[in-house]
Residue, then its C-alpha position, 0 to 999 in steps of 0.5 A: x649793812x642790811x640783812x635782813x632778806x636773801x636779796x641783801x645778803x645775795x647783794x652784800x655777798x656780790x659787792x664782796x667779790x667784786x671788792x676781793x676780785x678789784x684787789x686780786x688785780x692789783x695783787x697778781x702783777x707783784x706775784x708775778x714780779x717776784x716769781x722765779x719760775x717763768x711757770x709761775x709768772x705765767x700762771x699768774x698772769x694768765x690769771x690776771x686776765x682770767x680775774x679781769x674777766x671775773x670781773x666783768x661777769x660779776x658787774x654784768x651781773x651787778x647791773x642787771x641787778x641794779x646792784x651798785x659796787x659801792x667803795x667797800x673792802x673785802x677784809x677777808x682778801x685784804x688779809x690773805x693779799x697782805x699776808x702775800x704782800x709779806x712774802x712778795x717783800x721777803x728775801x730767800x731761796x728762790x725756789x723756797x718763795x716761788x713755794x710760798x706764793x704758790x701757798x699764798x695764791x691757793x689761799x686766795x683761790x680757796x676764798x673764791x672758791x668758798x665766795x662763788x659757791x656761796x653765791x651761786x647757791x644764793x642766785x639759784x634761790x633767788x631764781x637768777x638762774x642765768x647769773x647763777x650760771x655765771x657764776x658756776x663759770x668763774x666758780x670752775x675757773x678758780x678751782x681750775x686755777x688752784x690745780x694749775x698751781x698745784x700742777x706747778x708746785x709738783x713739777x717745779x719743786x719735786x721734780x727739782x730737788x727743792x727737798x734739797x734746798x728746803x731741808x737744808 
């Protein structure tokens, strides 16, 4: 890894994502299988479709720039996905796991959050100012995306007891 000029870092950071967002699509399906709520399900594979556009952007993005993704891995995703893996494999209340996805998922969103803002403010500073709108695009999507799954969680749980099975 090269850092040592903004354009390395910005280039550094965009291949991050690109690498985070390529594992998140692989992620969501399996999220989705092992939801209970058809809410959730939903939500998630609204936001496969939403990631897969990401996606798009950040190699519209990476081509005018003449960025090449490379074969890099986001460790950072990785770990967060794993952790979610973990609960994806894991036997329970339906209810109770449905919760732990969601707390899984809004991790991941809080990673993207950070990663999109961070790079949206590098593209400002290096004058890409139409990527930098781009990016602000995606940035607003996944804090979209992390209150759905916040909007989910109070209506699934709260307003069905899951006090109830949670304390019990």
């Amino acid at each position: 890894m090269n850092l040592s000029t903004m354009n390395s870092l910005f280039a550094h950071e965009m291949k991050d994502l690109y690498s985070a967002e390529k594992q998140i699509v692989e992620a969501l399906p399996k999220m989705a299988d092992a939801a209970s709520s058809e809410d959730l399900q939903t939500a998630f594979q609204q936001h496969l479709a939403l990631t897969e556009q990401h996606l798009e952007r950040l190699q519209a993005a990476m081509r005018q720039l003449n960025i090449k993704p490379g074969n890099g891995v986001c460790k950072g995703m990785q770990g967060l996905l794993d952790e979610g893996q973990e609960i994806v494999d894991t036997d329970g209340d339906p209810m109770v796991k449905d919760a732990a996805l969601i707390g899984a998922a809004q991790r991941v969103e809080h990673y993207e959050i950070a990663a999109y803002g961070t790079v949206r403010e590098f593209a400002r500073l290096l004058g890409h100012d139409d990527i930098a709108r781009s990016l602000d695009t995606t940035l607003h999507e996944e804090g979209d995306t992390d209150k759905e799954l916040s909007r989910i969680a109070r209506g699934t749980f709260f307003e069905t007891g899951i006090n109830e099975v949670a304390l019990s």
